[in-house]
N, C-alpha and C positions, 0 to 999 in steps of 0.2 A: 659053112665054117663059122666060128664064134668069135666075136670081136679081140676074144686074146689071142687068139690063134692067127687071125690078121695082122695083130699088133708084132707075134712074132715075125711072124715073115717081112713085113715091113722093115721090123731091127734090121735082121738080117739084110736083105737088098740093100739097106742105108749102108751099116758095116763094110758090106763085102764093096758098092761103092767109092766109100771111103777112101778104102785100103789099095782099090785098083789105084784113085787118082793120086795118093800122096805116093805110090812105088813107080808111076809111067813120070810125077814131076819129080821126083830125086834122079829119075835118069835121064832129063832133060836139061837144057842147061840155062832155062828161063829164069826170071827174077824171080821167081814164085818156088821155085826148085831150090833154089840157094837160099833163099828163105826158110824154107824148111829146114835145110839140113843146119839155118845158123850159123851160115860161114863167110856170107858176103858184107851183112851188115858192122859193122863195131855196135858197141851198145848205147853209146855217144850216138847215132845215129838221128834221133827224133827229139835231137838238144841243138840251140845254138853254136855252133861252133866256135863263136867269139868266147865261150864259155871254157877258159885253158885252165881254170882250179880243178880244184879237188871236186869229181865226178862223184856225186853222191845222187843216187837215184830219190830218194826220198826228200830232199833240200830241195832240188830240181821240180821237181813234183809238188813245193808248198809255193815256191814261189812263181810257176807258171799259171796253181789256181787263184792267186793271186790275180793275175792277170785276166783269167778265166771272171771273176767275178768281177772283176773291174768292166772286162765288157758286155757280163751282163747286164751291169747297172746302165751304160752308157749307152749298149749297142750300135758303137762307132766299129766300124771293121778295122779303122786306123790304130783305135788303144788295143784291140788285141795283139797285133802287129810289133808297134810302137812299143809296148810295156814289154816285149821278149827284146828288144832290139839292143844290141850290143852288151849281151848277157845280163840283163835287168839293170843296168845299170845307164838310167837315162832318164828324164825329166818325166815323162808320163810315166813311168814306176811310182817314181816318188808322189806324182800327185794320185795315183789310184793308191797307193800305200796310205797316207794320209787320209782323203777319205772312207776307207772300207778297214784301216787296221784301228785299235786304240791306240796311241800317244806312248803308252808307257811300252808298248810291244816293237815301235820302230826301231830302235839301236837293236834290237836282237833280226829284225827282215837286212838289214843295212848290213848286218855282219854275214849273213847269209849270202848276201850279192858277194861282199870280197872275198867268202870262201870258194864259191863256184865261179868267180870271176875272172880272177887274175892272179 
């Protein structure tokens, strides 16, 4: 047999795989099942929930790499934490904003917190 012809069959067994495990988990009623079908989670789900504004996935997203880069500077487990805590809005926000934002950018991160905040 020739390596594409391998490559075929392989697809296939991957595929037909596949296709077995997400149709035996939609008829199970596991976490993984519900997942799939996108009915258990809310989409708020992988956010603060102290976070009651305006859900905007992409806000969400600047301001937890925010955070994200904050601890990679430090490599404290606490500021990764600590900077999500009480929907960014908290004293280690402000100081990883400070040093990792410019000066002229923080009233536009700070408007961001009381949009997704409260």
């Amino acid at each position: 047999m020739c390596f594409s012809s391998k490559m075929a069959v392989a697809l296939v067994v991957v595929v037909a795989c596949s296709t077995t495990w997400a149709r035996s988990a939609e008829e199970s009623s596991s976490p993984v099942a519900s997942l799939i079908r996108g009915r258990s989670l809310s989409k708020r789900a992988n956010f603060d929930p102290s976070c009651t504004g305006v859900y905007d996935r992409e806000l969400l997203g600047r301001l937890s790499r925010l955070c994200d880069d904050c601890y990679n500077v430090f490599r404290e487990p606490k500021v990764a934490t600590e900077c999500r805590s009480n929907c960014f809005y908290n004293p280690v926000f402000v100081q990883c904003l400070e040093y990792l934002i410019p000066a002229d950018l923080h009233e536009e991160y700070q408007a961001l917190v009381q949009t997704v905040g409260k």
